[in-house]
VEXMIPA-108037 format. One record per residue (C-alpha): residue in one letter; z, x, y. Coordinates in steps of 0.2 Angstrom, whole numbers, padded with zeros to 4 digits, always signed. Each point is the difference from the previous one (the first is absolute). Layout:
<nodes>
AZXY
...
</nodes>
This chain:
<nodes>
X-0200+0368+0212
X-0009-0015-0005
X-0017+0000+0003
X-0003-0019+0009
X-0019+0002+0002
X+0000+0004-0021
X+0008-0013-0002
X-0005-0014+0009
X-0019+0006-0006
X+0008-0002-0018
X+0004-0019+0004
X-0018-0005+0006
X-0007+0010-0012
X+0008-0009-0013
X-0004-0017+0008
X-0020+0003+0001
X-0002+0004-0017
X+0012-0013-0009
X-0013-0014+0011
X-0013+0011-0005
X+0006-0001-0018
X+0004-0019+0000
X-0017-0003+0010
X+0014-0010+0010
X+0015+0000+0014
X+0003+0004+0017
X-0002+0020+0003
X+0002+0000+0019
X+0018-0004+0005
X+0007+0011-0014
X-0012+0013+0007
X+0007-0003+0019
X+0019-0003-0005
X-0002+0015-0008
X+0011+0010+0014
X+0010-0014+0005
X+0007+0000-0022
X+0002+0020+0003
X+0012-0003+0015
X+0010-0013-0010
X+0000+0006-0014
X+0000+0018-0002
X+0012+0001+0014
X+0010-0015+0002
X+0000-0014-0014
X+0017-0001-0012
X-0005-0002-0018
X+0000+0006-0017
X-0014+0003-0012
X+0010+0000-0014
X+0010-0016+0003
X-0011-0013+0011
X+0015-0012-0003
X+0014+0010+0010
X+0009-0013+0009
X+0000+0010+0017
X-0020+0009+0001
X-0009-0005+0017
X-0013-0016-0002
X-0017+0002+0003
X-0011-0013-0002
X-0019+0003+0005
X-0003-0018+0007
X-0019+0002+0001
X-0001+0000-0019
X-0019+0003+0000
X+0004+0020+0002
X+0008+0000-0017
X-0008+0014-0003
X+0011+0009+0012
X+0019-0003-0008
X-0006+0002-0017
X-0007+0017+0007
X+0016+0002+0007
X+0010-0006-0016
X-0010+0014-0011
X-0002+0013+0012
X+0023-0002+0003
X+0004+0001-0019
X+0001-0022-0004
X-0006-0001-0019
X-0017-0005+0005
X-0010+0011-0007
X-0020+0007+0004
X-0006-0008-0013
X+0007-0019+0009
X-0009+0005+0014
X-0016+0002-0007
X+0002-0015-0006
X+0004-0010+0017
X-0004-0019-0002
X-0005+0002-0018
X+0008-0012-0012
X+0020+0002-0004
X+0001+0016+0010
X+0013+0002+0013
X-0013+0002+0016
X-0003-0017+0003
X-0011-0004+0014
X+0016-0004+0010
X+0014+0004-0005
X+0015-0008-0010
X+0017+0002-0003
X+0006+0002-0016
X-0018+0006-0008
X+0001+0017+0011
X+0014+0013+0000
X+0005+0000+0019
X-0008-0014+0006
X+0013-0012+0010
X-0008-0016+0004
X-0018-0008-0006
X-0011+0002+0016
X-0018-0007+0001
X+0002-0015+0012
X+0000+0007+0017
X+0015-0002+0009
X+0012-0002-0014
X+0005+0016-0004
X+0006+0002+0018
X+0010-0015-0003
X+0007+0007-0014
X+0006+0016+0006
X+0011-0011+0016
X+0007-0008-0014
X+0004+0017-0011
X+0007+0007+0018
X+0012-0015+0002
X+0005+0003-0017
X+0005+0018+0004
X+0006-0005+0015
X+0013-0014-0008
X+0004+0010-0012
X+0005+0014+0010
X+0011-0011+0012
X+0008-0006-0018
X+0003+0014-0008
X+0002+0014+0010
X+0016+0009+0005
X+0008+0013+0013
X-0004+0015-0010
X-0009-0009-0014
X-0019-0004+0003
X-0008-0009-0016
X-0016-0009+0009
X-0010+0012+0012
X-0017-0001-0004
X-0015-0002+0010
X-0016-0013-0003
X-0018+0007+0004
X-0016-0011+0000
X-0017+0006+0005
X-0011-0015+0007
X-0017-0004+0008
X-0009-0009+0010
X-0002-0014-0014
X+0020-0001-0002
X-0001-0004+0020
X-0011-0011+0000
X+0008-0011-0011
X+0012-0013+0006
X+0016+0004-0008
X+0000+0018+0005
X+0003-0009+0015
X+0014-0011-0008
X+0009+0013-0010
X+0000+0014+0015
X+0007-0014+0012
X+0017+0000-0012
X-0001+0017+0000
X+0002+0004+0016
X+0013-0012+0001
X+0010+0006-0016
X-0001+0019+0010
X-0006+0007-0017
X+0001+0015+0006
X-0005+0012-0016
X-0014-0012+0000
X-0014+0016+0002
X-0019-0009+0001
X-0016+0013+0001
X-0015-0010+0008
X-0016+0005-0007
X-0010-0001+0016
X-0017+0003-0005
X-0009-0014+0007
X-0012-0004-0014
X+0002-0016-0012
X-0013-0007-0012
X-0012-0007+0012
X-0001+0016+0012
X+0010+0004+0014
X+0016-0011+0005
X-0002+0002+0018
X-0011-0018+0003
X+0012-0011-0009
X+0016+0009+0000
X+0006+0005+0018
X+0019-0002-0002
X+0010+0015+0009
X+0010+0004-0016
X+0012+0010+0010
X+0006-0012+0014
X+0001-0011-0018
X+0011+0008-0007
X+0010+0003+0017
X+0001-0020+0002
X+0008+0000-0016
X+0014+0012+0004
X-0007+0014-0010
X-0001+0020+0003
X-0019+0003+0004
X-0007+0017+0000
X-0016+0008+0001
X-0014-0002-0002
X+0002+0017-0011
X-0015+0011-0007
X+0002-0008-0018
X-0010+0016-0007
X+0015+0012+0010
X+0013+0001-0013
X+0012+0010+0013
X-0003-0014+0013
X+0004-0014-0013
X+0014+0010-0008
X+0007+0001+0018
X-0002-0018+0003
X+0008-0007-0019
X+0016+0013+0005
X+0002-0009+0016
X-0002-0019-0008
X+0013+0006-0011
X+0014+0004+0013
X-0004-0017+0009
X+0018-0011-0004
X-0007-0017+0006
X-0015-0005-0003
X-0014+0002-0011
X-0015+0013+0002
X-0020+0000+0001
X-0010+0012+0001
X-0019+0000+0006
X-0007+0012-0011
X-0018+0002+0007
X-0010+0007-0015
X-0020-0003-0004
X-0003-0008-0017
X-0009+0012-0014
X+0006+0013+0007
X-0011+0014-0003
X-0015-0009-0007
X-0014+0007+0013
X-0011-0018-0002
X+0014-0011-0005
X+0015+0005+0014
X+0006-0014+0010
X-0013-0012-0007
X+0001-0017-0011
X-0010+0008-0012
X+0016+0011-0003
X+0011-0016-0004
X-0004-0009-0016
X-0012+0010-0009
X-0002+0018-0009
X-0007+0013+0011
X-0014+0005-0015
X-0003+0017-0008
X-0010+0008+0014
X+0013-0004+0014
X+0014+0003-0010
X-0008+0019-0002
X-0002+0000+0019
X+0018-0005+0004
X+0006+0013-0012
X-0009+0011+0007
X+0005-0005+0019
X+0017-0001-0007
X+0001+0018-0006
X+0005-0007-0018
X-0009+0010-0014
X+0007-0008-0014
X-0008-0009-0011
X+0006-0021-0004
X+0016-0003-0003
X+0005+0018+0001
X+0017+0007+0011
X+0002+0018+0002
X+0018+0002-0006
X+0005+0005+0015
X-0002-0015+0008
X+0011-0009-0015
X+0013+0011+0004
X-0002-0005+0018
X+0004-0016-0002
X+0009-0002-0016
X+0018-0008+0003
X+0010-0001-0013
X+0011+0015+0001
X+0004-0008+0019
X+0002-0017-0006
X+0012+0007-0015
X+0011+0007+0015
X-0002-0014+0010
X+0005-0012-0015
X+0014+0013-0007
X+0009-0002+0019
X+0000-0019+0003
X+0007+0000-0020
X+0015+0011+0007
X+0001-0012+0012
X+0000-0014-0010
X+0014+0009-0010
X+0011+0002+0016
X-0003-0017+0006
X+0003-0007-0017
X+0017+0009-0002
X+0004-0007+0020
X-0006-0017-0004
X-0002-0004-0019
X-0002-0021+0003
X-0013+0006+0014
X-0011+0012-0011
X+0001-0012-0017
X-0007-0015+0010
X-0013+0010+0009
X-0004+0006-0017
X-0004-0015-0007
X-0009-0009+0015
X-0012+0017+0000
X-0003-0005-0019
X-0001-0017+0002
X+0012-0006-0010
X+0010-0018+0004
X+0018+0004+0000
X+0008-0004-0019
X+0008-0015+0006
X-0017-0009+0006
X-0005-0009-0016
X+0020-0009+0001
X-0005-0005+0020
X-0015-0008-0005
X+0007-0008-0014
X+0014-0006+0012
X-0012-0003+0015
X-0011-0013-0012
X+0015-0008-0008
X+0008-0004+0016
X-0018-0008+0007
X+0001-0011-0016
X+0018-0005+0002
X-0001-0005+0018
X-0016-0010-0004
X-0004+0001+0018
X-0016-0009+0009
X-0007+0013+0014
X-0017+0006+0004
X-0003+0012-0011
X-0002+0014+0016
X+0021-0004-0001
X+0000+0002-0016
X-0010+0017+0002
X+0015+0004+0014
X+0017-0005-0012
X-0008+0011-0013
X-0002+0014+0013
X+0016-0001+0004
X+0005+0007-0018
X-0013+0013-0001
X+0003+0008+0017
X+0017+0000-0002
X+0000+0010-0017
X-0016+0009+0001
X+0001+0015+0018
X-0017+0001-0003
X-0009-0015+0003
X-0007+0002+0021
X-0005-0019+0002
X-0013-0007+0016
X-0009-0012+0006
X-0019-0001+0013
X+0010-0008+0014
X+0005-0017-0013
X+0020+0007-0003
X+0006-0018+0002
X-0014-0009-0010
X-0001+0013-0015
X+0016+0000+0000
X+0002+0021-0004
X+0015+0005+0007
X+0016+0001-0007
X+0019+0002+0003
X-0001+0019-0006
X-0013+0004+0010
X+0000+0006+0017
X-0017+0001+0013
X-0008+0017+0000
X+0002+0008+0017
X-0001+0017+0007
X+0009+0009+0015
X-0008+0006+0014
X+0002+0018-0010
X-0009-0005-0013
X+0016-0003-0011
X+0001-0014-0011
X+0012-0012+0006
X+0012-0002-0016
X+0017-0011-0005
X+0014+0010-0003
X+0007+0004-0014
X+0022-0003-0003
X+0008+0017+0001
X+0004-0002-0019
X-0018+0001-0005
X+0001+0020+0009
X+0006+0015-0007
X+0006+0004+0016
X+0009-0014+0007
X-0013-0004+0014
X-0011-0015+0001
X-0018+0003-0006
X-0017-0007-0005
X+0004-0015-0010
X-0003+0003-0020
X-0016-0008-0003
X-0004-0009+0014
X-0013-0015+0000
X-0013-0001+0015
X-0011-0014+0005
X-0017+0004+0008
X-0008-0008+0014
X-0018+0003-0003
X-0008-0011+0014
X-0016-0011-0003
X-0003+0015-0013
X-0005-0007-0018
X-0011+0013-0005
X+0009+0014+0009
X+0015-0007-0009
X-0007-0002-0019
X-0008+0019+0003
X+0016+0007+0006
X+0011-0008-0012
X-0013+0008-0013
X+0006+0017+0009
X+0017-0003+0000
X-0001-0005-0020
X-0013+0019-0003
X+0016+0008+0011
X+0014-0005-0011
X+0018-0005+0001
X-0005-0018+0009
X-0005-0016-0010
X-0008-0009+0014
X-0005-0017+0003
X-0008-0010+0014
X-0002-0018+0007
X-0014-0011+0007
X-0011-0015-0003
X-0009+0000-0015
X-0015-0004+0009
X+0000+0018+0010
X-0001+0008-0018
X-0018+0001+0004
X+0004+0011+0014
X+0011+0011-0011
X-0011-0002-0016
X-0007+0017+0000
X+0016+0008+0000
X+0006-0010-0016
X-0014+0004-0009
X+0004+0019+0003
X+0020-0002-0004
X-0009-0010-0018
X-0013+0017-0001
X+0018+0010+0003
X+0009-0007-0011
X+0014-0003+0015
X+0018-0010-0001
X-0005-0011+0016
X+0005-0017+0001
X-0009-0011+0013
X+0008-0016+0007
X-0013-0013+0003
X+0007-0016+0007
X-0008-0017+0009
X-0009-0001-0020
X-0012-0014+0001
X-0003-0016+0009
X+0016-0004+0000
X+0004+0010+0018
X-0005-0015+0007
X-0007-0001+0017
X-0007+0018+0003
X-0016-0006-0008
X-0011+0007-0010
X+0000+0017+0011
X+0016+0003-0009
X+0001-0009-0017
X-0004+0011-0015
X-0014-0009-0012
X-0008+0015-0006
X+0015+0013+0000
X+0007-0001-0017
X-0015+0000-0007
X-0006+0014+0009
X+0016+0010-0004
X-0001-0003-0019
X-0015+0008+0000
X+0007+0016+0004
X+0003+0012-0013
X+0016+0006-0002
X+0009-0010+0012
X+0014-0012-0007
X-0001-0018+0010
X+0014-0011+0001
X+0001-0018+0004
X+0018-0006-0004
X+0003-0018+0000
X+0019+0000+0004
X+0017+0012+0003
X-0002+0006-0018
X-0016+0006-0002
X+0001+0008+0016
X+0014+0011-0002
X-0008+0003-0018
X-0018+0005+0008
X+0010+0012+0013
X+0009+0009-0016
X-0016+0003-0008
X-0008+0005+0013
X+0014+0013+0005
X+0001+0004-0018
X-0019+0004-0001
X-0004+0018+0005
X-0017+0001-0002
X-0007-0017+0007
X+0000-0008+0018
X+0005-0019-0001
X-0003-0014+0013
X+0013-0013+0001
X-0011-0017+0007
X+0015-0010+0008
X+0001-0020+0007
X+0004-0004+0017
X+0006-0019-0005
X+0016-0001-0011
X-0002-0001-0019
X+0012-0008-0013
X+0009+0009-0014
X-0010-0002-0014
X+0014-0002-0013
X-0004+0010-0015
X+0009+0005-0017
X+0001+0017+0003
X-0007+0016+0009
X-0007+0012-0015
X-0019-0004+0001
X-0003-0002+0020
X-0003+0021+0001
X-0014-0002-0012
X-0010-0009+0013
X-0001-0018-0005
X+0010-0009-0013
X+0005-0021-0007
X+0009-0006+0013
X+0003-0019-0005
X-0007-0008-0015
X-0002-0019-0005
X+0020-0002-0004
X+0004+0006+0014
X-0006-0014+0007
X+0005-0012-0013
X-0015+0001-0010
X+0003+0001-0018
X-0019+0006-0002
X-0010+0016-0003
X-0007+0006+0014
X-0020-0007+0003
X-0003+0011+0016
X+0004+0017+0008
X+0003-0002+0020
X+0002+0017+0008
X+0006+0002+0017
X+0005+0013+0010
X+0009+0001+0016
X+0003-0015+0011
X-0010-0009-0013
X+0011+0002-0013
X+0012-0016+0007
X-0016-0010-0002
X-0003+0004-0017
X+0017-0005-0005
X+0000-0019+0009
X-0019-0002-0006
X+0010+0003-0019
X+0010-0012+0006
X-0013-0012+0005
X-0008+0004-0017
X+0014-0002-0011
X+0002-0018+0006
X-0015-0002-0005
X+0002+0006-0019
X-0010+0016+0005
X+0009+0016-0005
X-0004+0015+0010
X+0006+0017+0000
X+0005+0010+0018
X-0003+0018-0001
X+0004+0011+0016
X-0010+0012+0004
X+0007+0012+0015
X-0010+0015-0007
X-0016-0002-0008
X-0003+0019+0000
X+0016+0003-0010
X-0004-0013-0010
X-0016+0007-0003
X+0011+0015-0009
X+0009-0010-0011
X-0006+0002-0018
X-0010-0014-0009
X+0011-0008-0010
X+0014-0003+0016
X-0018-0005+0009
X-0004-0015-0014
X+0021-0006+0000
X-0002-0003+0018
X-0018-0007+0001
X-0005-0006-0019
X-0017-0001-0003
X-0001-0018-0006
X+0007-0007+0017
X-0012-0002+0016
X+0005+0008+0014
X+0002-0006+0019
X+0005+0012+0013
X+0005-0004+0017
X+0001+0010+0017
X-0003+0000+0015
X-0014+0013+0001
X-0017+0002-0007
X-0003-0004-0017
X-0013+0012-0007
X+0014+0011-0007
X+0008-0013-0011
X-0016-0002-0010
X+0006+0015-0011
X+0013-0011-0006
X-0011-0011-0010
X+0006-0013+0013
X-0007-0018-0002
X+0003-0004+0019
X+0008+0010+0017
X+0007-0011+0013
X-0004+0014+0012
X-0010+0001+0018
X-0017+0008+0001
X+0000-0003+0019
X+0009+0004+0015
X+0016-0010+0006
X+0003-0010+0015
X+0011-0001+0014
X+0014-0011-0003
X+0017-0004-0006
X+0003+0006-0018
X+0003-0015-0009
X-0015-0007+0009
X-0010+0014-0009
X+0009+0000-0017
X-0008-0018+0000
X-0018+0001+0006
X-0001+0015-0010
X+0006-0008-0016
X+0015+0010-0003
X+0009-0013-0005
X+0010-0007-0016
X-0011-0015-0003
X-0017+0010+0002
X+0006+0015-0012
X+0005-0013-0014
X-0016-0010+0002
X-0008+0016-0001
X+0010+0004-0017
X-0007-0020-0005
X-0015+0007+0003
X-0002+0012-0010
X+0008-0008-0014
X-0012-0015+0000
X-0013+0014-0001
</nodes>
């Protein structure tokens, strides 16, 4: 029999020296959790040591990512390849202990977790993923999907607002193998909680339709054992339990203090906590009896050897079914995809239609959803202005059982001559007045696997959301953001709602791709590189107001981020070009009649389009000089702030450094300038310079 008391000792043991070590961390919630990661882990979590990427393990994200310390203890101490010698070296340089931690630096990790409140977040949007999945793929007889997701959280993830936000849609999506462990210890940063944090967590989490129990003794691993077995027999609705624990636990100066929080617990107490610990070993040191408590592998090697017979069976009974969950778990695009871009972009170019490029967003979608099962589309409450649903997609409801309500599937798609879930079925979300509980769940969704997921609102709410698309960029995520209502153009909402600063602001964001397409054809092009790019977010910045077809000799170079889009005889201008306008967007109409304008005048300019300047950014030198020569000044217009096109060795930016007005769009496009005579009298000025 496992010795519990051993090995939770072994956890906060290993937490107080690598701070100690580091001279930096967080040594008392690994030291409290301590019990509450016994119960879950040595008795109930699914997973495999040996193979952190098996399709069906248990999630578990620890959402109060400033206990690091605690799942890489866990990650050692269960047999991941993270060896002693990472842990002594927790948040030094190039190791895999961060300070947080991050997925895809550390064997087991699921989700990056720091920012409190978004690993919460996360795990609804990994238990949607199951959830989906399971409803999908599943059969009578044949269960593929059936996996649990486990977050540990604190007061700090509570606090937050969008625990709020993301545990609102849990409730109502009835995630029921959604399991959450609240670290109740009552002790933040600045001392006890209890004068600035007075919510009753538990009639919360009943207000949102979850399953509340406790308050536990966080430090009884029976009593918390007991409560995780009975969240997991619950069938409709998701589970918290109040774990009440006492941070540093077993520190005799430090226990249920600040002081226990943020900062090593120094030599002397350290040597008193052993001590009152009854843990004679020296640092770093586990008896190897404690390993062999809680190693995992040969369990997880089972556990992983049944789901594979599993799979087998399932694959026989349903080869179409197992192939295309296959390839969604690996993230592959279906073989055909490259073609239905190609097709989707050639179509936008042959229609030549003028729409607001939010519509063009939507007729591109309308190809995408239907060939790709995995994309799961929303919007923040804006559906009919971003414009995200589509003809394949269907509103994600549940049944009062918890169920997801599902289309059926023709008898023919069955092996056994019955309607049944519809093969690859598309959902729609309705996330509410949600962005940043959106843009973090759709982060879990993408860390899950099997879903591609996008989501809709104005791109002025991407500051509410911005966090969360910084953290798919750090994650290296396929999530695409729909951000309509792009600049002053919207009109009569007011500066409230138009985007000046957005793009700009976005662009700085390593890592993230951001699109501003100028017509049907960049748009579907920007959607199939986004979809096509596995390991980068992208931002799609969309018009409210219609846009012409900018006509265009072909559609090779628009993927590359910016490219010529009209040169002097295009415009009946026999002349070498004597100035560059860039444009992106909206803009990019204005640029082409201000070369109009120009070439009456003898004055032979250049338009480039630039819908990406982050994938133009990539391009290699030599495709950077064909599309902007050096000898040429540059002008650049957009309707944002101008600092970031500065990097372009512009001349001049017809740009706004201020906020809009209310009003009528054209009314604005004219106080503000953004017109064809004031970008070529610009472009006149620069040349008489």
């Amino acid at each position: 029999m496992a010795n519990a008391s051993l090995m939770a000792n072994a956890i906060r043991a290993l937490a107080m020296d690598a701070v100690q070590q580091a001279n930096s961390g967080h040594p008392g919630a690994p030291m409290g959790m301590a019990d509450m990661a016994v119960a879950l882990w040595g008795r109930h979590l699914k997973h495999n040591p040996t193979n952190p990427q098996w399709m069906d393990r248990d999630r578990f994200v620890l959402s109060n990512g400033h206990a690091s310390m605690l799942l890489y203890a866990l990650l050692h101490l269960t047999g991941y390849e993270l060896p002693l010698e990472e842990l002594k070296n927790f948040r030094k340089l190039h190791s895999k202990t961060a300070g947080h931690p991050e997925h895809g630096i550390t064997p087991g990790v699921e989700t990056t977790t720091g920012p409190l409140g978004q690993g919460i977040a996360n795990a609804v949007g990994m238990a949607l993923a199951e959830k989906l999945l399971a409803a999908e793929f599943n059969r009578d007889r044949h269960t593929l999907v059936d996996h649990h997701t486990y977050a540990f959280i604190g007061d700090g993830c509570l606090m937050e607002g969008i625990s709020h936000e993301a545990c609102a849609l849990a409730g109502a999506w009835k995630l029921n193998k959604l399991v959450v462990l609240y670290d109740d210890n009552g002790i933040s940063i600045d001392g006890k909680v209890a004068p600035w944090f007075v919510d009753n967590t538990a009639e919360r989490f009943r207000a949102y339709q979850w399953n509340v129990i406790g308050p536990v003794n966080g430090h009884d691993v029976q009593a918390l054992d007991a409560a995780i077995a009975k969240a997991k027999r619950n069938t409709d609705k998701p589970t918290l339990i109040i774990c009440k624990t006492s941070i540093g636990k077993g520190s005799p100066n430090r226990q249920d203090t600040a002081k226990a929080h943020g900062e090593p617990l120094g030599a002397s107490e350290i040597a008193l906590t052993r001590e009152s610990l009854g843990w004679p070993y020296g640092p770093f040191e586990i008896p190897a009896e404690v390993y062999s408590d809680w190693d995992a592998k040969a369990a997880g090697a089972q556990n992983e050897a049944e789901w594979d017979a599993r799979m087998a069976a399932y694959a026989e009974a349903y080869p179409r079914l197992a192939a295309d969950f296959k390839r969604r778990m690996a993230g592959e695009l279906p073989k055909d995809f490259a073609q239905v871009a190609v097709d989707a972009a050639i179509e936008a170019h042959k229609k030549s239609e003028t729409v607001a490029s939010r519509k063009a967003s939507q007729i591109a979608l309308e190809a995408f959803t239907a060939a790709l099962p995995e994309l799961i589309g929303g919007s923040a409450d804006l559906t009919g202005s971003n414009l995200t649903n589509t003809a394949s997609t269907t509103p994600l409801r549940f049944a009062n059982n918890g169920s997801v309500v599902l289309p059926e599937a023709p008898a023919a798609e069955t092996t056994g001559g019955a309607a049944a879930p519809a093969i690859g079925a598309r959902f729609h979300i309705n996330y509410g007045v949600r962005e940043f509980g959106m843009a973090a769940i759709m982060n879990g969704l993408a860390l899950h696997g099997g879903y591609i997921p996008y989501g809709g609102t104005f791109l002025t709410f991407s500051d509410y959301s911005r966090n969360a698309l910084r953290m798919a960029a750090l994650m290296k995520q396929r999530v695409v953001h729909v951000f309509t209502h792009d600049s002053i153009g919207l009109g009569e909402d007011g500066p409230t709602h138009q985007s000046i600063e957005h793009a700009a602001s976005l662009r700085l964001i390593p890592g993230l791709d951001v699109w501003r397409p100028a017509d049907t054809a960049e748009t579907a092009i920007a959607w199939a590189v986004a979809l096509e790019n596995r390991d980068r977010p992208s931002a799609l910045l969309l018009s409210r107001q219609n846009l012409p077809y900018a006509p265009k000799r072909d559609l090779g170079d628009i993927s590359r981020g910016a490219y010529v889009l009209s040169e002097p005889a295009d415009v009946g201008l026999k002349k070498k070009p004597q100035a560059v306008l860039i444009a992106t967007g909206s803009e990019v109409q204005l640029a082409l009649k201000a070369q109009q304008l120009l070439a009456a005048r003898k004055i032979a300019v250049r338009v480039v389009s630039m819908p990406s300047t982050n994938a133009f950014d990539r391009q290699s030198l030599a495709y950077k000089k064909s599309v902007l020569p050096a000898a040429l000044p540059r002008v650049a217009v957009e309707m944002g702030v101008t600092d970031g096109w500065w990097k372009y060795g512009c001349a001049a930016v017809v740009g706004i450094d201020r906020y809009g007005e209310s009003a009528p769009a054209p009314e604005l496009f004219e106080y503000f300038g953004f017109t064809p005579e004031n970008v070529a009298d610009t472009v006149r000025a620069v040349l008489r310079r």
